[in-house]
KEVEXPA-855318 format. One record per residue (C-alpha): z, x, y; residue in three letters; residue number from 1. Coordinates in Angstrom, 3 decimals. Last residue first. Layout:
BEGIN
up	east	north	resn	resi
Z	X	Y	Ala	NUM
...
This chain:
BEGIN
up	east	north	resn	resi
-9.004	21.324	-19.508	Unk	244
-5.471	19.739	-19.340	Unk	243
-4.516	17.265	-21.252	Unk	242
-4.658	13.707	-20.204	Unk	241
-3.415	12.304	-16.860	Unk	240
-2.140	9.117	-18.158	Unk	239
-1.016	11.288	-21.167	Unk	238
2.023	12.295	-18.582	Unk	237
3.629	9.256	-18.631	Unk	236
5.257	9.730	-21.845	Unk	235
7.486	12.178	-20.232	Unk	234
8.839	10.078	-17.779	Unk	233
8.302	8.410	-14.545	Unk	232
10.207	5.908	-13.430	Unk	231
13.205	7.452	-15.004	Unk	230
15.389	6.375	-12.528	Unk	229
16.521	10.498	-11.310	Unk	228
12.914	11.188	-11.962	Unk	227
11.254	8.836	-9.912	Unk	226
14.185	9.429	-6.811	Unk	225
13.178	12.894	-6.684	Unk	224
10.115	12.599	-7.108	Unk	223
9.612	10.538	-4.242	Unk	222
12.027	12.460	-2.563	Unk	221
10.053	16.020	-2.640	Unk	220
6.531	14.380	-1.670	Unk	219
8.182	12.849	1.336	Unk	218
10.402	15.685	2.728	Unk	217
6.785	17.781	2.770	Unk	216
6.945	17.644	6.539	Unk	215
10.183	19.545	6.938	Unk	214
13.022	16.965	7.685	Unk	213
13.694	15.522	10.890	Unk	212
16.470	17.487	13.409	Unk	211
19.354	15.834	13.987	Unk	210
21.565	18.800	11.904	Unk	209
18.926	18.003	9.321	Unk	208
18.060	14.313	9.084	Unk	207
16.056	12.609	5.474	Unk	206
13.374	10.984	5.814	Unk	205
13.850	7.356	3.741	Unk	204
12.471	6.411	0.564	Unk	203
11.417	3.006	-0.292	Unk	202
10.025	3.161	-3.613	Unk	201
7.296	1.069	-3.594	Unk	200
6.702	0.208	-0.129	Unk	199
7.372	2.879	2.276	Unk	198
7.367	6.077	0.482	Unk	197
4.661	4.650	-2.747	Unk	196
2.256	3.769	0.286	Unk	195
2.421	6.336	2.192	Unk	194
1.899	8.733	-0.907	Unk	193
-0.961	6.229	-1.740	Unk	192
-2.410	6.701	1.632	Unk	191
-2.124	10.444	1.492	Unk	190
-3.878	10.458	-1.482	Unk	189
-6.319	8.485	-0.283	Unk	188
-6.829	10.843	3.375	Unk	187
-7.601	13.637	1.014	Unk	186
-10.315	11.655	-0.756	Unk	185
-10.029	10.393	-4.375	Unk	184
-13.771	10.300	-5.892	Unk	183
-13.183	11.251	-9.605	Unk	182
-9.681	8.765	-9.481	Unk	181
-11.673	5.902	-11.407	Unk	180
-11.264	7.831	-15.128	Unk	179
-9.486	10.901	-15.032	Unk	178
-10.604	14.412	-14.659	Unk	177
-10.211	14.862	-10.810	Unk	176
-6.697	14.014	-11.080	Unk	175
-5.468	17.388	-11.185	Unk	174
-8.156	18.569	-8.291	Unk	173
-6.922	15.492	-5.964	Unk	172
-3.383	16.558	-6.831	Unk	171
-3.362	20.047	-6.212	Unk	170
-5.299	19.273	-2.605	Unk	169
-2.348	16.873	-1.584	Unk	168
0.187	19.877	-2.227	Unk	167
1.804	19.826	-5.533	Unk	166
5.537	20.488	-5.557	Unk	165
7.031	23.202	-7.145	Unk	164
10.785	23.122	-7.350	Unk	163
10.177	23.552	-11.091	Unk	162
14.107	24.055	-13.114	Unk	161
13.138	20.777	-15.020	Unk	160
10.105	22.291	-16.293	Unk	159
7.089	20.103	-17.498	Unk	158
8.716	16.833	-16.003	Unk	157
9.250	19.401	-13.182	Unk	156
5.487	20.373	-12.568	Unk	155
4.353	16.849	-13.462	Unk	154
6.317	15.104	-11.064	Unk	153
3.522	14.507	-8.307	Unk	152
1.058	14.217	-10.671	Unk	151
2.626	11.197	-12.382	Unk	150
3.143	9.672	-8.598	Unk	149
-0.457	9.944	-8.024	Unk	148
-0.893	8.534	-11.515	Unk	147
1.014	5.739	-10.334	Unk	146
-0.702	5.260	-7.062	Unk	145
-3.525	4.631	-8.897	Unk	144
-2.191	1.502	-10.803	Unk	143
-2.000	0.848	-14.234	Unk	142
1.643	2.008	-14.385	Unk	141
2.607	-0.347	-11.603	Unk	140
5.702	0.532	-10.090	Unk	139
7.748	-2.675	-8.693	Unk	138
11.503	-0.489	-8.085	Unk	137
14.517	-2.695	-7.781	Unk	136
12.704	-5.139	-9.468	Unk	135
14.039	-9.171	-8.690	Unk	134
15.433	-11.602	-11.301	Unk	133
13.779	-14.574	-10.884	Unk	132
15.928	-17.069	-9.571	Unk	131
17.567	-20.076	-11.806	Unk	130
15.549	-21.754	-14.498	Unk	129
12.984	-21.803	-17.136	Unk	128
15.079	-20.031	-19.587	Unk	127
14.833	-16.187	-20.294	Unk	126
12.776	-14.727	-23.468	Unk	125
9.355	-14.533	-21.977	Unk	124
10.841	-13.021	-18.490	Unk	123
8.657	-14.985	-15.791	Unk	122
6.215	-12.686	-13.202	Unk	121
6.678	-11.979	-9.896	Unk	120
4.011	-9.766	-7.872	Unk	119
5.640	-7.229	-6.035	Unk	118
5.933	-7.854	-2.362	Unk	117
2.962	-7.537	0.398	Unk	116
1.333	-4.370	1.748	Unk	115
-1.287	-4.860	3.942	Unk	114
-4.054	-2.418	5.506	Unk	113
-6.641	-3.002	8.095	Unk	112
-9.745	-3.042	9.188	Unk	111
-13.351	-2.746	11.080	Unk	110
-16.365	-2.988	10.415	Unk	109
-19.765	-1.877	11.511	Unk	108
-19.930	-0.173	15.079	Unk	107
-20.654	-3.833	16.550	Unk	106
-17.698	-5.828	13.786	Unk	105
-17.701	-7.010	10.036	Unk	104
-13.798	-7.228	9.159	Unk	103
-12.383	-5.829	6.304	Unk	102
-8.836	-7.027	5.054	Unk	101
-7.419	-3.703	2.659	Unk	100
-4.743	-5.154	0.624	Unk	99
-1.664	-4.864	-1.860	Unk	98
-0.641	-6.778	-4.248	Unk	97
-3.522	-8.171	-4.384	Unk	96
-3.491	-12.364	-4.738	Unk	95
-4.530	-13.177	-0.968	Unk	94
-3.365	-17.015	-0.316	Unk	93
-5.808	-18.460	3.019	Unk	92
-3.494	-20.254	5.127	Unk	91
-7.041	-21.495	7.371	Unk	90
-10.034	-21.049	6.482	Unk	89
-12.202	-21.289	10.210	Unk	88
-14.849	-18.941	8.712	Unk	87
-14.812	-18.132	5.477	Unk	86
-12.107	-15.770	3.980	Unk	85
-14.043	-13.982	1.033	Unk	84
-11.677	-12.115	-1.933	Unk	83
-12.113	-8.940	-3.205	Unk	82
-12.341	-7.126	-6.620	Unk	81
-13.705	-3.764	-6.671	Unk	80
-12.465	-2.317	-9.892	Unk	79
-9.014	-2.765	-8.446	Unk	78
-6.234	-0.267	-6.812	Unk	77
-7.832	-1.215	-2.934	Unk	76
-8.084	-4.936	-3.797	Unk	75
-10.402	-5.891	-0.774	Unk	74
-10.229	-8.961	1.838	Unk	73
-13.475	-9.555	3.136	Unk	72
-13.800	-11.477	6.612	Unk	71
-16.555	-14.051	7.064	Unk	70
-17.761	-13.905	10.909	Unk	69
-19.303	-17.089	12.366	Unk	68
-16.539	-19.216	14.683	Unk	67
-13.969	-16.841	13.796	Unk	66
-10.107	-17.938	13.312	Unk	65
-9.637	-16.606	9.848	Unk	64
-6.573	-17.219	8.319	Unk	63
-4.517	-15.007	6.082	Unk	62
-1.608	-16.326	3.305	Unk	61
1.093	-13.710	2.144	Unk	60
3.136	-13.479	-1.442	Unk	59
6.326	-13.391	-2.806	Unk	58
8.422	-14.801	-0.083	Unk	57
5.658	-15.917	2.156	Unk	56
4.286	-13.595	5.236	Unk	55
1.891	-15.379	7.453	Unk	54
-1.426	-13.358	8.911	Unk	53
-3.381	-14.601	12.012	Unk	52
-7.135	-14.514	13.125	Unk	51
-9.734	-13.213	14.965	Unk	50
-8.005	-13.533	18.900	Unk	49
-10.256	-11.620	20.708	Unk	48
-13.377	-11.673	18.147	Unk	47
-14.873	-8.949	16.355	Unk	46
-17.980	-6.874	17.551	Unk	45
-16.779	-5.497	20.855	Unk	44
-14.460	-3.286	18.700	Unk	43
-10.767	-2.370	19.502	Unk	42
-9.050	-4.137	16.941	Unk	41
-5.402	-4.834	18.342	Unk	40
-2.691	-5.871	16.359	Unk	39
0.309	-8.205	17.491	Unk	38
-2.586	-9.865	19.963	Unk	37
-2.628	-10.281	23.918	Unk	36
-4.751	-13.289	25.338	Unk	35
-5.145	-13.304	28.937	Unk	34
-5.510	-9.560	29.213	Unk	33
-7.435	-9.528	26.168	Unk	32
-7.076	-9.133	22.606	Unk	31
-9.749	-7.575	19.748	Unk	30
-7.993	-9.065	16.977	Unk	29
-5.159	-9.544	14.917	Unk	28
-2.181	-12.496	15.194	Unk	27
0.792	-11.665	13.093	Unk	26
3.390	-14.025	11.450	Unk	25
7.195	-14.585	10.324	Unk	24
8.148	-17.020	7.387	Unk	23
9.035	-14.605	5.199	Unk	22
9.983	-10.788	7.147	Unk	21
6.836	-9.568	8.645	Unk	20
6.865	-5.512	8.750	Unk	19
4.599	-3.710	11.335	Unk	18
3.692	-0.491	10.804	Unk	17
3.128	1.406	13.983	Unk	16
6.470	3.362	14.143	Unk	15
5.726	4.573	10.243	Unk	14
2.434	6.663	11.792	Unk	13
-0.213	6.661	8.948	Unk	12
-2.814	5.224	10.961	Unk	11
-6.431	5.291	9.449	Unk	10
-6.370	1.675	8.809	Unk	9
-3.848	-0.206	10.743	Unk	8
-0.830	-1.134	9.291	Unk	7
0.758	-4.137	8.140	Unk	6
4.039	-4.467	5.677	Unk	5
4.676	-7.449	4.045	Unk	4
8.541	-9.586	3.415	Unk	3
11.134	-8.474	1.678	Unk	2
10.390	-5.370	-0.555	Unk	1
């Protein structure tokens, strides 16, 4: 994926994500009149123009343009690992793949979401030179929008002839059993579906006679797509361990 991907928190509508090709930035904050921002943050608490976000090749920097307020920036996959950006930092580099920035605000805090590209990481047996070798597909099979994935394509890793697919409810009472994903939320799931559709494996909805797709078109191409490139396989499945 060239580039990150922000979106508000909350908003799963595609026509409000904004994508920053390298090199390109976004300023975030409350705005005014006299001072417009790329993303708005409607809260009396947080400052009109808060701070900016830069998009690098294979990673993205944040700076934080408060006078007082210390933003948090959260690994949403991780044990709770986050990062502080101090007041005034400026080019700050996040190292998640992936991002929740939290900012403290009047009705308690505010934020938003950012997707940035794959991590990179050097091929033991290849020389020290030339391009690294980009992933068509940057699944990480620690992550928890992996298992997501895994229950998605249980039914027809099980049976190929399935053309059952697990509603979001299915999936937060299959995954209820395995370590971390206890708490998943309705609105998580759907965040990591979002997430797998427009970052991971880029998956586009499909047009029928002009008309869009019925609203489970996402859930049917990502597994689609995982199975067809053996992204998920059988072996996968003891991620979610047997059933009880």
């Amino acid at each position: 994926m060239p580039g990150i991907i922000v979106q508000a928190e909350g908003d799963r509508s595609r026509e409000t994500a904004r994508e920053l090709a390298p090199g390109a930035q976004l300023t975030f904050g409350r705005g005014a009149a006299d001072l417009p921002v790329d993303l708005p943050l409607a809260d009396p608490g947080v400052s009109r123009l808060a701070g900016r976000i830069r998009a690098m090749d294979d990673h993205w920097l944040i700076t934080n343009l408060s006078r007082a307020a210390t933003y948090v920036v959260e690994n949403p996959e991780g044990a709770g690992e986050f990062v502080k950006v101090q007041p005034r930092r400026l080019r700050m580099p996040v190292p998640f793949e992936f991002s929740r920035v939290v900012l403290p605000a009047g009705s308690g805090s505010v934020s938003f979401l950012v997707f940035a590209p794959a991590q990179l990481y050097a091929d033991p047996d290849a020389p020290d030179a030339g391009d690294a070798t980009a992933i068509p597909f940057p699944l990480d099979v620690t992550a928890k929008y992996f298992l997501v994935l895994v229950a998605l394509c249980e039914p027809r890793l099980r049976d190929a002839s399935s053309v059952v697919l697990p509603t979001v409810p299915e999936i937060i009472e299959r995954l209820a059993g395995v370590p971390g994903c206890a708490g998943l939320t309705r609105s998580a799931v759907n965040f990591h579906i979002d997430y797998l559709a427009a970052a991971k494996l880029r998956v586009k909805e499909p047009a029928v006679d002009g008309r869009a797709a019925k609203a489970d078109w996402q859930r049917a191409a990502l597994v689609s797509l995982a199975l067809r490139f053996n992204l998920v396989r059988d072996e996968h499945l003891a991620l979610l361990h047997a059933r009880g």
